[in-house]
C-alpha positions as CSV (number, residue, x, y, z in Angstrom):
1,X,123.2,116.5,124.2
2,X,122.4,117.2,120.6
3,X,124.9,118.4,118.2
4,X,124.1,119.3,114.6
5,X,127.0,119.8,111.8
6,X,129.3,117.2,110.0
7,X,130.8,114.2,110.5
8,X,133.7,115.8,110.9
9,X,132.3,118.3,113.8
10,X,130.6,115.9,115.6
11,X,133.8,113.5,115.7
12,X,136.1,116.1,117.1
13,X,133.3,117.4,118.9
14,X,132.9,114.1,120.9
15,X,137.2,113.9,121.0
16,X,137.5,117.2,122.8
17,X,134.9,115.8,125.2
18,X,136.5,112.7,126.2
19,X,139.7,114.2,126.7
20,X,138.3,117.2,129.3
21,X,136.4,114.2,131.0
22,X,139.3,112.4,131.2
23,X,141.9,115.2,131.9
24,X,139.9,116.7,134.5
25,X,138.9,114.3,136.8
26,X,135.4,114.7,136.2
27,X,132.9,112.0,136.5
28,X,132.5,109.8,133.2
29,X,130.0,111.1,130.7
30,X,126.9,108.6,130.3
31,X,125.9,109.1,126.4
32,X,126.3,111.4,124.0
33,X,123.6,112.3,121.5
34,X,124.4,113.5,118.4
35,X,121.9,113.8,115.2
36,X,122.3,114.8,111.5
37,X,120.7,117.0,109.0
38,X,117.5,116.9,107.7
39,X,118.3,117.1,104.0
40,X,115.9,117.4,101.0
41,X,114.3,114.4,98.9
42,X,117.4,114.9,96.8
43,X,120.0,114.5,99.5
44,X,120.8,118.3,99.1
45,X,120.6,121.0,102.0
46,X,118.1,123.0,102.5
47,X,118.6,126.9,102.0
48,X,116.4,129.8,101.2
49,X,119.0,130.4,98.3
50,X,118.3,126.7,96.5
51,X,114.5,127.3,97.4
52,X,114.3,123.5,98.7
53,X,113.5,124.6,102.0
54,X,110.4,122.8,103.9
55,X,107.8,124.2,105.8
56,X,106.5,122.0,108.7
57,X,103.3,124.0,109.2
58,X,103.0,122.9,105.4
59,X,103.5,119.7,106.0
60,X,101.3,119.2,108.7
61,X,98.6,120.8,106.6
62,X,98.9,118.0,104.2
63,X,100.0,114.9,105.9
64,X,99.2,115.9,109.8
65,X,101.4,116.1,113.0
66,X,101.2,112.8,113.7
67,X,102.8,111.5,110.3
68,X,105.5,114.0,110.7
69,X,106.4,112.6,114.1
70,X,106.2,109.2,112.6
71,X,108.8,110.0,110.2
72,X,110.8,111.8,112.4
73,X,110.4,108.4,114.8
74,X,111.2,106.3,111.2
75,X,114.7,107.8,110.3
76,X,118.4,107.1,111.9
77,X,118.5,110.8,112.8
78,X,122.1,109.4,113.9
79,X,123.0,110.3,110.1
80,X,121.9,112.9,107.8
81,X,118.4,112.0,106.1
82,X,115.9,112.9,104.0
83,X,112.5,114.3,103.7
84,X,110.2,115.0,100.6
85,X,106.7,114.6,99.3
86,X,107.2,110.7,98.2
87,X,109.0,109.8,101.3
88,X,106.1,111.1,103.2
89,X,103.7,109.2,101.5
90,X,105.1,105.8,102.2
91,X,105.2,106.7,106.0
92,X,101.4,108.1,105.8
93,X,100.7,104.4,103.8
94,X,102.9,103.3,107.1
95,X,100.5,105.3,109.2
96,X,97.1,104.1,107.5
97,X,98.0,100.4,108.4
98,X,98.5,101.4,111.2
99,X,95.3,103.1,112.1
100,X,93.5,100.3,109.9
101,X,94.8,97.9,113.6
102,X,93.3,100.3,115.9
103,X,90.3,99.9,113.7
104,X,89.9,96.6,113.7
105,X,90.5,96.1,117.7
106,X,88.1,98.5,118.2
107,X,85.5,96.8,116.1
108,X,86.4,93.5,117.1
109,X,86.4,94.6,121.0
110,X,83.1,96.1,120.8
111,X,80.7,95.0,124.2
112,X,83.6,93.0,125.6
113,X,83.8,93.0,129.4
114,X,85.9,91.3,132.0
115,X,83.4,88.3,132.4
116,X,84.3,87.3,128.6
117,X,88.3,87.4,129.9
118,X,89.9,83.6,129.3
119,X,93.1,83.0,131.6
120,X,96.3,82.4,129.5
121,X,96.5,78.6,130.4
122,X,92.8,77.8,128.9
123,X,93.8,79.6,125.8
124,X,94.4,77.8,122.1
125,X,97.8,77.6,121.1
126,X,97.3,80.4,118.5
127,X,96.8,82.8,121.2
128,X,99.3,81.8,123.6
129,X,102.0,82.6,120.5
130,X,100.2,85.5,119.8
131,X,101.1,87.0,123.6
132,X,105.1,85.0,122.9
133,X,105.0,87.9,120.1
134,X,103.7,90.4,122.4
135,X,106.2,89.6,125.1
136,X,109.2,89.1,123.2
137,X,108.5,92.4,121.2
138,X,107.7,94.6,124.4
139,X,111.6,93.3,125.5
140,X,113.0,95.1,122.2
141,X,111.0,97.5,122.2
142,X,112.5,98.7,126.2
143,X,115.8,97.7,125.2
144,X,115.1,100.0,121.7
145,X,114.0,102.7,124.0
146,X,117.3,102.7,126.7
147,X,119.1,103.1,123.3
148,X,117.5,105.7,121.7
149,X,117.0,103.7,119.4
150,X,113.8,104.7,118.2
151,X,113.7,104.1,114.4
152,X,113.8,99.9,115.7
153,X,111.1,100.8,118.2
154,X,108.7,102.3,115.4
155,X,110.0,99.1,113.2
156,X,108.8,97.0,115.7
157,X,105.4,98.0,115.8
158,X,105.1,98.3,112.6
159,X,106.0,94.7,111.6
160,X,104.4,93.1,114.4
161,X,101.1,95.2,113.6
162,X,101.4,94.4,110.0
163,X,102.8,90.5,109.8
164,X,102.0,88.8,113.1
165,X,98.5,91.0,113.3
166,X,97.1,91.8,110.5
167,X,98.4,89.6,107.4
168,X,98.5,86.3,109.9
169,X,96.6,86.5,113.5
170,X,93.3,88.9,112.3
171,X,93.5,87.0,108.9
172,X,93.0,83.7,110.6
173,X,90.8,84.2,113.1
174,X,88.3,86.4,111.5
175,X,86.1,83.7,110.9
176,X,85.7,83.1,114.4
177,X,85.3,87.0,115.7
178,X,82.3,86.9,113.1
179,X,80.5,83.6,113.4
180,X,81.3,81.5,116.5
181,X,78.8,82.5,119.4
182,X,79.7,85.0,121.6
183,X,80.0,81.9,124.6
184,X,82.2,79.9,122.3
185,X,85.6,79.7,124.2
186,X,88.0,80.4,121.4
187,X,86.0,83.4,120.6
188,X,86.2,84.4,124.2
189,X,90.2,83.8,124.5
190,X,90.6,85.5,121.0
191,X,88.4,88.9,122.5
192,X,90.6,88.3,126.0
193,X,93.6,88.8,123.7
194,X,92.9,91.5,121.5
195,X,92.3,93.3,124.3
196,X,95.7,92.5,126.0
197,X,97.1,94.1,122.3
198,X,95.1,97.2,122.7
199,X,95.8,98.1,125.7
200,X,99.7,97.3,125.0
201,X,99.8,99.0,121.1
202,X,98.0,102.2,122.4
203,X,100.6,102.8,124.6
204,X,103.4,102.1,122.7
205,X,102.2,104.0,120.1
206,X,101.3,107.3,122.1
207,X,105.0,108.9,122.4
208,X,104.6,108.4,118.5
209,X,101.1,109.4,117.0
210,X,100.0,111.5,120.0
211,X,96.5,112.6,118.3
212,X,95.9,109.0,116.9
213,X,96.5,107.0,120.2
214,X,94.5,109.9,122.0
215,X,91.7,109.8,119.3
216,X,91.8,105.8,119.7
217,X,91.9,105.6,123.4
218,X,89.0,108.3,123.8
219,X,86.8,106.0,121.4
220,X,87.1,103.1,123.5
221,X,87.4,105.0,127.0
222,X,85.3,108.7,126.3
223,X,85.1,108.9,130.4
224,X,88.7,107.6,131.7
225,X,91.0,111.2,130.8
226,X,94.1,110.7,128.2
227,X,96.2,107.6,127.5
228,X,99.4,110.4,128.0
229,X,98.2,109.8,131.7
230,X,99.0,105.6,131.4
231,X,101.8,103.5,132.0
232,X,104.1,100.9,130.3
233,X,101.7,98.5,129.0
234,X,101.5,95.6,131.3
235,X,103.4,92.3,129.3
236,X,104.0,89.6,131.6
237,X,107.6,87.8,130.5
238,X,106.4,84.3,131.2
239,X,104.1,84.5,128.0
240,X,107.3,83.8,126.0
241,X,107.3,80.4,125.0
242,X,110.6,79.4,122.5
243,X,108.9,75.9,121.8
244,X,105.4,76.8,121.2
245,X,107.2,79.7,119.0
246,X,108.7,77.1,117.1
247,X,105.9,75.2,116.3
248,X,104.5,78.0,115.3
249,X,106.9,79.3,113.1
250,X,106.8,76.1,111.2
251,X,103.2,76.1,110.6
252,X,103.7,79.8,109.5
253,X,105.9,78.2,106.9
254,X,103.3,75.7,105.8
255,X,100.8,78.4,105.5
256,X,103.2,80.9,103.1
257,X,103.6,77.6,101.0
258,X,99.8,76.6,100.6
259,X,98.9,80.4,100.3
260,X,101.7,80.3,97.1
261,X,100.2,77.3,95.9
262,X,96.5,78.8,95.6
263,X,97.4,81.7,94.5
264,X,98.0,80.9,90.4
265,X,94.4,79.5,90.7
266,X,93.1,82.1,92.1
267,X,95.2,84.6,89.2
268,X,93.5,82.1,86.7
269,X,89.9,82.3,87.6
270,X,89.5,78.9,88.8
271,X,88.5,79.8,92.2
272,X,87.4,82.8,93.6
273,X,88.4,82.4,97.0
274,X,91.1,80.3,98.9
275,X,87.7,79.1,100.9
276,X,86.7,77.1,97.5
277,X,89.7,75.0,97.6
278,X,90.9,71.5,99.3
279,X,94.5,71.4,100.1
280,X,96.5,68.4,100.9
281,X,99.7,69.0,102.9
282,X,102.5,66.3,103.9
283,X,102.7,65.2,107.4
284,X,100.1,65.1,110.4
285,X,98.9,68.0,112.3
286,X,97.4,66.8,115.1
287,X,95.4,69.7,117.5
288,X,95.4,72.3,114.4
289,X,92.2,73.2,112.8
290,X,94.1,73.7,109.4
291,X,91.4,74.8,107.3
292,X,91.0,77.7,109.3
293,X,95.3,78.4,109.4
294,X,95.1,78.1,105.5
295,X,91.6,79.4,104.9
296,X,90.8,76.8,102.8
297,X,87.7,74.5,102.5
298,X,89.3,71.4,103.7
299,X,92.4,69.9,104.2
300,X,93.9,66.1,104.3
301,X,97.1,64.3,104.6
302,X,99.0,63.5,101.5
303,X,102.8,62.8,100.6
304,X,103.6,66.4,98.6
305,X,101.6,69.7,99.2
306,X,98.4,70.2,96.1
307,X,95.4,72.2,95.6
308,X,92.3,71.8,93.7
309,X,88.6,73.1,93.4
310,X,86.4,71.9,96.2
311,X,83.0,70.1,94.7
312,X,81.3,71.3,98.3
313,X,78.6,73.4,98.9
314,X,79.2,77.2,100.1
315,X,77.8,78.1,103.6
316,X,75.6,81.1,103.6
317,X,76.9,82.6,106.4
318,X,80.7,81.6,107.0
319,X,81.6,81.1,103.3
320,X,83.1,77.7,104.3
321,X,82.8,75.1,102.0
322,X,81.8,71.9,103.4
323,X,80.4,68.7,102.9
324,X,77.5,69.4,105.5
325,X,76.2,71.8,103.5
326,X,73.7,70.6,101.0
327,X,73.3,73.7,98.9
328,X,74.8,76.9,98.2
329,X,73.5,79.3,101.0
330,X,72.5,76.7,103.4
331,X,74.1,76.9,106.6
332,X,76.9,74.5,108.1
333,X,76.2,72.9,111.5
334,X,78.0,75.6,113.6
335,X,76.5,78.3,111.9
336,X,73.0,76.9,112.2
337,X,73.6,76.2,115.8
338,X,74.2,79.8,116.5
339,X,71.5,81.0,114.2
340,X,68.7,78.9,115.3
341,X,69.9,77.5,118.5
């Protein structure tokens, strides 16, 4: 049930209710729904009188359905809120990043068939957190939805999509995507797992950006009808790990402090890149390729976190600076192993 008006209406609204259920003898209401007003970016009502009132035919002109749904999605509609030309633009910024992810899992999952699928247990640890992620956020995301809750739901996606994806997971394992061979394992298990997020983010995201997820899911699938026609994306529970999530998290940390510590370099000219520098970090990571966590040329052990300019030689074709490489363009061993054989 949906009931527009103040505060006030709403809470004797909701009184009167209780008391006929419970007067009565009638069965016990399940919820009640109730939903403010959609005010102006001022926080004023809208009337034809002020002549703040706003158009959604307008708006979809401008920003499209699917970014008004996404804002509609964004808001505690719980309370009164707000809508206007600037709020709009931060969720179609919202909506852009989001697109960019399809974007890149389409690109990234181009050609890829089952025989390239890697079973979860022969994956690298980076994947096998990535899918903890996955799990633990599809667990929120039903309990956001038996709520009604669906400002945390689009929240959810959003951060996920934008942190764990995008700023960490895509970030890191780039390099791999675009110059391992396609047989390399890692590559493989990466390519299994980006398809497991496709198939889970389109879905999600279709109640939301109906046209987008349609749009995305036609590019990938032009001959298998609408994604409105799929189910709940299929995330198995036993992915969630709490102690491989904890590693993780740590190294997470270690990455946000060696990505601070480059960065004044990089604001200063004397590197270009994060690949151009060495990085020495405290303690021993054993089983962690860290210069391609930090993307960094090379990293050691030392008693306190520095950074300075490496003195290798730039790969041609992975950028990586590394003492293999005997001049600027040549290429590294992997890379000349895929090249040439």
């Amino acid at each position: 049930l949906y009931l527009e008006g103040s505060d006030q209406h709403r809470g004797w609204f909701q009184s009167s209710l209780l008391e006929s259920c419970g007067t009565r003898g009638r069965a016990p209401y399940k919820a009640i729904l109730t939903h403010g007003f959609t005010m102006d970016a001022k926080g004023m009502k809208m009337s034809k009188s002020l002549g703040n009132t706003i158009n959604p035919l307008d708006l979809m002109r401008d920003y499209g359905a699917d970014i008004i749904r996404l804002w509609a999605l964004s808001v505690d509609f719980t309370e009164d809120h707000r809508i206007g030309k600037e709020i709009l633009s931060g969720v179609a910024d919202q909506y852009r990043k989001l697109r960019n992810t399809f974007r890149y899992l389409l690109g990234g999952l181009d050609g890829f068939s089952e025989e390239e699928r890697v079973p979860v247990g022969e994956m690298p640890e980076l994947e096998r957190y990535v899918l903890h992620l996955l799990a633990d956020m599809d667990a929120k995301l039903r309990q956001a939805v038996n709520d009604f809750d669906f400002n945390t739901y689009v929240r959810l996606i959003g951060d996920f999509a934008n942190n764990d994806l995008s700023a960490f997971f895509f970030d890191i394992r780039k390099d791999c995507l675009y110059c391992d061979a396609p047989t390399s394992s890692k590559r493989r298990a990466y390519r299994t797992v980006l398809d497991t997020l496709f198939h889970a983010l389109v879905r999600y995201m279709a109640p939301v950006l109906v046209f987008t997820a349609e749009e995305v899911w036609g590019t990938r699938y032009p001959d298998e009808g609408s994604v409105h026609f799929s189910d709940w994306p299929e995330v198995d529970a036993g992915w969630m790990d709490d102690t491989l999530s904890v590693r993780w998290s740590s190294f997470r940390e270690l990455r946000g402090a060696v990505t601070e510590a480059i960065e004044p370099m990089r604001r200063e000219k004397i590197i270009g890149s994060s690949l151009e520098a060495e990085v020495a970090v405290p303690g021993v990571h054993a089983g962690i390729d860290l210069p391609e966590l930090f993307i960094t040329g090379s990293v050691v052990s030392a008693d306190t976190l520095s950074v300075r300019k490496t003195a290798n030689h730039k790969c041609g074709r992975c950028w990586r600076h590394l003492p293999e490489v005997t001049d600027d363009g040549a290429l590294c061993g992997r890379c000349d192993e895929v090249v040439n054989g």
